[in-house]
RODO-2510 file (C-alpha; in nm, 4 decimals, decimal comma):
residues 319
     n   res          X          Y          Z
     1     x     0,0000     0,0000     0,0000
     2     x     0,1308     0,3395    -0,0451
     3     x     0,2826     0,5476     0,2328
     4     x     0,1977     0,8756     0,3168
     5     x     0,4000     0,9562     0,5929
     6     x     0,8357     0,9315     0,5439
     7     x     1,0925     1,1085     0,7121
     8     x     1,2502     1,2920     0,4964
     9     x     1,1069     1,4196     0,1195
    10     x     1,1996     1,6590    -0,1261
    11     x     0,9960     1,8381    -0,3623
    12     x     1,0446     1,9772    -0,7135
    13     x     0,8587     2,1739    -0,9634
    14     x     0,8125     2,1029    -1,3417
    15     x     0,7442     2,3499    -1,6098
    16     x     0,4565     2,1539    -1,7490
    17     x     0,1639     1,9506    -1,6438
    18     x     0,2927     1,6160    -1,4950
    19     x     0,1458     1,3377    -1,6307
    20     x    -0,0256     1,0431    -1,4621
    21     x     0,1938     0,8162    -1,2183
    22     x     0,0907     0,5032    -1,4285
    23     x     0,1990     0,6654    -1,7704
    24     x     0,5412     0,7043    -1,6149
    25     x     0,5874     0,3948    -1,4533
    26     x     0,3948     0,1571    -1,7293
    27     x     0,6509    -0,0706    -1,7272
    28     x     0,6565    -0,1148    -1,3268
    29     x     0,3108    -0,1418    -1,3018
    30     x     0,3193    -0,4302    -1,5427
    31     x     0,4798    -0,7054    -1,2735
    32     x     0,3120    -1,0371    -1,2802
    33     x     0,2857    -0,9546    -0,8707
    34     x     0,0784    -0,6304    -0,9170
    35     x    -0,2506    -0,6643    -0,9981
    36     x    -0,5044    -0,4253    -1,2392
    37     x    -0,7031    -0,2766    -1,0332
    38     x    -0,4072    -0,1309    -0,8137
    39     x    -0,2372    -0,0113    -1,1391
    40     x    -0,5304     0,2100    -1,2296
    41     x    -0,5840     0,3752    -0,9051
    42     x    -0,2286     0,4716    -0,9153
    43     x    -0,3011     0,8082    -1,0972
    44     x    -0,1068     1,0742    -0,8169
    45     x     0,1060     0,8803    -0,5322
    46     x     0,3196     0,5563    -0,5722
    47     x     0,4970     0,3799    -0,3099
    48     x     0,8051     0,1032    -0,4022
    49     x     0,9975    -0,1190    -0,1489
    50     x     1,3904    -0,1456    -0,2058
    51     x     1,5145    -0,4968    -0,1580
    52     x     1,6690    -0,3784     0,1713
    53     x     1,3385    -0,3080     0,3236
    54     x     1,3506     0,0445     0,2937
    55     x     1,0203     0,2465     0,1317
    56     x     0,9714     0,5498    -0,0775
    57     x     0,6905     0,6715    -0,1952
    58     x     0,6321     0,9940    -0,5262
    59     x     0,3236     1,2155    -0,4792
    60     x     0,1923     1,4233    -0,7651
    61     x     0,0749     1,7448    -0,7152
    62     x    -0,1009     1,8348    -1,0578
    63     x    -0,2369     2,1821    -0,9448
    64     x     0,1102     2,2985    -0,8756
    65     x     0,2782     2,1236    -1,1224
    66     x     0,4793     1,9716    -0,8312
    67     x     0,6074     1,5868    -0,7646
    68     x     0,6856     1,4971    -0,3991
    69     x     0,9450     1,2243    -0,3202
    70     x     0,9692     1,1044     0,0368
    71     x     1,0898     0,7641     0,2041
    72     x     1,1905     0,6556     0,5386
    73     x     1,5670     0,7219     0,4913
    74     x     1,7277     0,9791     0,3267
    75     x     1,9298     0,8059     0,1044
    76     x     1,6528     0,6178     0,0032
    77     x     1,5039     0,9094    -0,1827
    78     x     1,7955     0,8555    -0,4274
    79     x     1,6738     0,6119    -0,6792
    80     x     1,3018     0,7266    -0,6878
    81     x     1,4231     1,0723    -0,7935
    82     x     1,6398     0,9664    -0,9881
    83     x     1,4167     0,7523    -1,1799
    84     x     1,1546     0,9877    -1,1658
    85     x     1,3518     1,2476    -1,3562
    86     x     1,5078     1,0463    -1,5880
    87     x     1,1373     0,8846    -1,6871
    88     x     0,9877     1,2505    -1,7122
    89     x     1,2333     1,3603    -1,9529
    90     x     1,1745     1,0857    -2,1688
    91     x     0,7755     1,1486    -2,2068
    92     x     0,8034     1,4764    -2,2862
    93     x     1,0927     1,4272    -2,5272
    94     x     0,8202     1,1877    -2,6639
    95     x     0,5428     1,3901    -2,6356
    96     x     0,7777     1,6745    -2,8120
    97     x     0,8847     1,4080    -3,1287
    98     x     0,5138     1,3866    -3,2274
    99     x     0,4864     1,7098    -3,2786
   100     x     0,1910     1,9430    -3,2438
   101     x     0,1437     2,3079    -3,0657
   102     x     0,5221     2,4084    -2,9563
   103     x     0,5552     2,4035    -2,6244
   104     x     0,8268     2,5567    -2,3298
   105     x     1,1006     2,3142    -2,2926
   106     x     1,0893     2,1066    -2,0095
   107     x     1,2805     2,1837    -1,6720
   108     x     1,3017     2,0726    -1,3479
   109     x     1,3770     2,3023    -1,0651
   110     x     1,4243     2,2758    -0,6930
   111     x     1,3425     2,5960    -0,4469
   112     x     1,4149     2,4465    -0,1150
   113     x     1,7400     2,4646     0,0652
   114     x     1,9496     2,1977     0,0110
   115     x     1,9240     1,9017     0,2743
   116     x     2,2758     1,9171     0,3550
   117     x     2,2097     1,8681     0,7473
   118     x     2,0853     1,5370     0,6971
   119     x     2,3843     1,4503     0,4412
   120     x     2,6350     1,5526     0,6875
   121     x     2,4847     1,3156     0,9598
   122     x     2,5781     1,0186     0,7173
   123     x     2,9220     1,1660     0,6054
   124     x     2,9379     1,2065     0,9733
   125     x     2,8311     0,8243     0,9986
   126     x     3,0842     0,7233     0,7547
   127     x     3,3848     0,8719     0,9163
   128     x     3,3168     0,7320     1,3031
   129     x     3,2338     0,4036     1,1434
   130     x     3,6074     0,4662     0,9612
   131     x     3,7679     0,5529     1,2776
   132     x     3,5861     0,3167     1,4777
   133     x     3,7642    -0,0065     1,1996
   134     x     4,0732     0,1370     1,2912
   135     x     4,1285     0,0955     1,6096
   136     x     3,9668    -0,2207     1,6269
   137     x     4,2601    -0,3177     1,3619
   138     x     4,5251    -0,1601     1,5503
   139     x     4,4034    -0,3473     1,8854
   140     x     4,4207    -0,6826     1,6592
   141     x     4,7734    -0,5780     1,5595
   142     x     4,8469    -0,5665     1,9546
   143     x     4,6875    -0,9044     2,0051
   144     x     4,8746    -1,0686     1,7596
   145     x     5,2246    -0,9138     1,9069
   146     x     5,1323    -1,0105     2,2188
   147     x     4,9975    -1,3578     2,1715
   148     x     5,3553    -1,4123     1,9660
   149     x     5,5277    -1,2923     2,2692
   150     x     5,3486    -1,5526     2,4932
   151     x     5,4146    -1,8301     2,2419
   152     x     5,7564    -1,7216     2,2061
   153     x     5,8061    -1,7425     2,6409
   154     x     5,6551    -2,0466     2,7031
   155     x     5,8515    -2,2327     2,4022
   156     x     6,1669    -2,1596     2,5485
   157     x     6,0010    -2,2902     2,9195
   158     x     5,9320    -2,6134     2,7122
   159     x     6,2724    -2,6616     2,5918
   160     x     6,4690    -2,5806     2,9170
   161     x     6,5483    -2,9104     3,1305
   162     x     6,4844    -2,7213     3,4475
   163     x     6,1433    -2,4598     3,3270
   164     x     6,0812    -2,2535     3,5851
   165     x     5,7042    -2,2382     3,6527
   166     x     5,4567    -2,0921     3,3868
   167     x     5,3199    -1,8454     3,5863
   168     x     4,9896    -1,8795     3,4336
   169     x     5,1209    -1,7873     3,1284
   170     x     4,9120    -2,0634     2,9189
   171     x     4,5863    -1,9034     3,0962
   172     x     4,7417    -1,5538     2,9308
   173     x     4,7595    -1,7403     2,5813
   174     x     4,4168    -1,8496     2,5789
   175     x     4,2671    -1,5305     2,6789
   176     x     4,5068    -1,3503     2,4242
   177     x     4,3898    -1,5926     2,1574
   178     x     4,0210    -1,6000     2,2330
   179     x     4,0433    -1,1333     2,2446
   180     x     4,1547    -1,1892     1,8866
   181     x     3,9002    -1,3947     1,7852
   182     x     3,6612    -1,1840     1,9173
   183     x     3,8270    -0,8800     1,7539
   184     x     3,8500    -1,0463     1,3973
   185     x     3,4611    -1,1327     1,4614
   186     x     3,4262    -0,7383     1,5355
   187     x     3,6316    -0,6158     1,2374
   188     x     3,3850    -0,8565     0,9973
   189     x     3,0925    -0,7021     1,1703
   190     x     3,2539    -0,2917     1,1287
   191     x     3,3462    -0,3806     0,7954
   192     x     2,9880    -0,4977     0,6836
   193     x     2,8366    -0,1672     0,8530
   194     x     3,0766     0,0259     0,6615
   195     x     3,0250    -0,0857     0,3051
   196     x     2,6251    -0,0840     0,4247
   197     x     2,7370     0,3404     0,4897
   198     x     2,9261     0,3885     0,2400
   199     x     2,6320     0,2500    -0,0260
   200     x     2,3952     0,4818     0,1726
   201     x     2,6870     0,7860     0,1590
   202     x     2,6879     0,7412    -0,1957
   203     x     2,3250     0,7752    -0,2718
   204     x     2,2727     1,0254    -0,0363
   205     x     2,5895     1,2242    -0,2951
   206     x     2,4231     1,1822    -0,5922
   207     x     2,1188     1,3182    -0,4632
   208     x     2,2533     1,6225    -0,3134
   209     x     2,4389     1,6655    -0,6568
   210     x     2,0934     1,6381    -0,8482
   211     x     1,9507     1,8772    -0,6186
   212     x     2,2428     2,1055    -0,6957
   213     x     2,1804     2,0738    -1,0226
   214     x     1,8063     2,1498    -1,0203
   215     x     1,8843     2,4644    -0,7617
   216     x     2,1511     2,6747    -0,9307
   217     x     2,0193     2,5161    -1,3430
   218     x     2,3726     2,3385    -1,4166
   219     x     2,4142     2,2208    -1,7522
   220     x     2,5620     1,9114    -1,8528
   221     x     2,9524     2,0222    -1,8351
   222     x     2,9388     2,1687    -1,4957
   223     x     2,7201     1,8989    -1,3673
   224     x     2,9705     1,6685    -1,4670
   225     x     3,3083     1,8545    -1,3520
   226     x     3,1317     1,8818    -1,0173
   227     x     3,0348     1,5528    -1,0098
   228     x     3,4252     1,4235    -1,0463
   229     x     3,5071     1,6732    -0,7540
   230     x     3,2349     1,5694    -0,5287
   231     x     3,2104     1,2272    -0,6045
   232     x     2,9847     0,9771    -0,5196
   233     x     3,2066     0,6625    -0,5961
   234     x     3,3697     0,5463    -0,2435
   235     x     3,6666     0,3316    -0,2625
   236     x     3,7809     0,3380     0,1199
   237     x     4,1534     0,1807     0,1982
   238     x     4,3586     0,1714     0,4911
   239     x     4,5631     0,4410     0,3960
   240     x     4,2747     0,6727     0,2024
   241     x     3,9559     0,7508     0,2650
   242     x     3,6684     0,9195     0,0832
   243     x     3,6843     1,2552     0,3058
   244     x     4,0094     1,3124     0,2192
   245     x     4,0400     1,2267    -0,1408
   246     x     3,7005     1,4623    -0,1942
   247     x     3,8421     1,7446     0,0549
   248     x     4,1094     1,7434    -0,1186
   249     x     3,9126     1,7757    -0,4620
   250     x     3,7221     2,0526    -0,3378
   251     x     4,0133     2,1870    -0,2227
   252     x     4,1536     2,2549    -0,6157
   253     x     3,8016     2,3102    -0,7199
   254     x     3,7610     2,6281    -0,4812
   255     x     4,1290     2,7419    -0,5756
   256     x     4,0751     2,7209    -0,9207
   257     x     3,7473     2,7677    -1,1127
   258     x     3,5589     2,8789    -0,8353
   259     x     3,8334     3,0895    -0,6596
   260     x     3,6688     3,4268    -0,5737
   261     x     3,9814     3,6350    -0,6002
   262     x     4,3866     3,5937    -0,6969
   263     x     4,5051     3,5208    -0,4094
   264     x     4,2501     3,2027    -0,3488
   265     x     4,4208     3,0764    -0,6509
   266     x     4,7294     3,1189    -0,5583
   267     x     4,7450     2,9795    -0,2427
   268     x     4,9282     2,6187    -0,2087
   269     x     4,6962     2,3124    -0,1326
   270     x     4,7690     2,1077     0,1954
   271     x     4,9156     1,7549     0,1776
   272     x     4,6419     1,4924     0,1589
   273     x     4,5990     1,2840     0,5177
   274     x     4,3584     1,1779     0,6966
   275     x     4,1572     1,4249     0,9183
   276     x     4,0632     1,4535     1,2829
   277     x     3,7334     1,5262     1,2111
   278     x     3,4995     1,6352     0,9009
   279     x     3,4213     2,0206     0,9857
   280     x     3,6602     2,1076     0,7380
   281     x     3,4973     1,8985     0,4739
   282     x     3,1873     2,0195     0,5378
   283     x     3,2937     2,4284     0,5520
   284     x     3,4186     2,3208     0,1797
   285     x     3,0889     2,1605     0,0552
   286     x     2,8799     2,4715     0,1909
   287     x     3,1465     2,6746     0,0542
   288     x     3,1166     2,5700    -0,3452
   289     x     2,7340     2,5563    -0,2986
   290     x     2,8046     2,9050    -0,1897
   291     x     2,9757     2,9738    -0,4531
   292     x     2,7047     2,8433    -0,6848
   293     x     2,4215     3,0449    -0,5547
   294     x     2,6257     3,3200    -0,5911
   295     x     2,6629     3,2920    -0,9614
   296     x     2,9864     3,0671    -0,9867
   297     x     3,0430     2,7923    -1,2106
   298     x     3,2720     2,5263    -1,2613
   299     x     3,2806     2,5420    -1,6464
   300     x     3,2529     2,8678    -1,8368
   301     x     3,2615     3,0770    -1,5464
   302     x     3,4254     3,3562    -1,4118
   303     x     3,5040     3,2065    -1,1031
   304     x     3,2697     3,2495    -0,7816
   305     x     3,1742     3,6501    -0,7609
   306     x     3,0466     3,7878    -0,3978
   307     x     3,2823     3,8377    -0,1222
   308     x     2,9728     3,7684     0,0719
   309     x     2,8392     3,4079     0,0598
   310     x     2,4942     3,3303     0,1349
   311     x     2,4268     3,0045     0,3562
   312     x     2,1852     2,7199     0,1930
   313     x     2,3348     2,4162     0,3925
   314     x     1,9812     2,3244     0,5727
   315     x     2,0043     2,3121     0,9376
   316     x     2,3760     2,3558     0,9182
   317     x     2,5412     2,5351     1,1730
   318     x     2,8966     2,5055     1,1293
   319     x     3,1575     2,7699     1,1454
***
């Protein structure tokens, strides 16, 4: 059944009449599992269920020319959107090929403020569940040395014709070898909540991009170029995460295309590391958004304009 209520939703206007939910999703509507009658009452609000469990639900708003995409989790509203978009570009390209009365082109816009609190929460997410795998690895790496030590101690006990007594040292083994069982079991379990994160991070980043692009009317080039900077492909290692390798890509983009004056360009980038914290990769993200609403652009612009930044990070309170 469809669900009215979500967490979090998102709205965005269309310059023409929106067309009928089935119409749009014909092809979704025609699973085996999903019966007629449902199919033809689903005229202005359709609900799907992910395979993860997760719902979202689109609500048209015909009088306003207005769709409405919520769902329980934020990053959940990715793929609805996404679809959505993509499936109401294609009808009216359709409806545009058969010709007729010329009509305005087709846009979608966005007029909230971007929903960058609830994107930092998972970034925020992300990183502590980072942080949190390593020092569970460097306690294994402790266990390991010290369970080697043990071995190593009660070897040369067993080879001496006179050992001196163990001093519980074989109790010290088995409690040093059952810790590092339990922290291998722990690492599994942090590194199966990460890659469940990092799928949501990633989402949650191409949804904030669309949303970017919808806000501030990006074409194709400069949706791209800022797509490559803040990107939503994660490929986390020991030695490099995704906060730094997209600070540090903001980082250029901010001293280069978007750079508001001479001296932002010529200022020398910091090495790449990983950071205490994500503040700093959040001041950057509100910063180019900043930079967009101010007139900036990534491609074919004249870099970012105003001295004076206006704030559209959502909730977002950080210095």
């Amino acid at each position: 059944q469809p669900v009215k209520n979500a967490a979090f939703k998102i709205q965005l206007d269309c310059s023409r009449p929106p067309p009928p939910l089935q119409a749009l999703f014909s092809g979704l509507l025609a699973q085996p599992h999903v019966s007629d009658s449902f199919g033809k009452q689903t005229t202005t609000l359709l609900s799907v269920q992910y395979v993860s469990g997760t719902e979202a639900t689109v609500v048209v708003m015909k009088n306003a020319c207005r769709f409405c995409v919520q769902a329980s989790e934020f990053a959940s509203l990715w793929v609805l959107t996404q679809e959505l978009c993509m499936r109401l570009a294609e009808y009216f390209e359709a409806q545009d090929a058969q010709g007729g009365q010329p009509q305005e082109p087709f846009v979608i816009a966005y007029q909230d403020s971007l929903p960058l609190h609830d994107y930092f929460q998972l970034m925020d997410d992300h990183f502590a569940l980072r942080k949190h795998l390593e020092e569970l690895r460097s306690d294994l790496a402790d266990r390991t040395q010290q369970y080697r030590v043990i071995q190593k101690r009660l070897l040369v006990r067993f080879k001496d014709r006179n050992p001196s007594p163990l001093n519980h040292l074989d109790s010290l083994l088995t409690l040093t070898f059952e810790q590092t069982l339990q922290l291998t079991d722990a690492i599994d379990d942090a590194e199966r909540a990460l890659r469940t994160v990092s799928c949501h991070l990633s989402a949650a980043t191409e949804l904030v991009l669309l949303l970017i692009r919808f806000r501030f009317e990006l074409d194709e080039d400069n949706f791209r170029v800022l797509r490559m900077h803040l990107s939503p492909e994660l490929y986390d290692t020991i030695d490099q995460g995704w906060e730094e390798q997209v600070d540090a890509s903001l980082i250029h983009l901010l001293r280069t295309s978007l750079a508001r004056n001479a001296k932002d360009r010529s200022t020398l980038p910091p090495p790449m590391k990983v950071p205490q914290d994500t503040l700093k990769l959040k001041k950057r993200i509100t910063s180019v958004v900043d930079r967009l609403a101010n007139g900036g652009r990534v491609v074919g612009g004249e870099g970012g304009g105003a001295a004076e930044e206006e704030e559209y990070a959502g909730g977002h309170d950080e210095d």
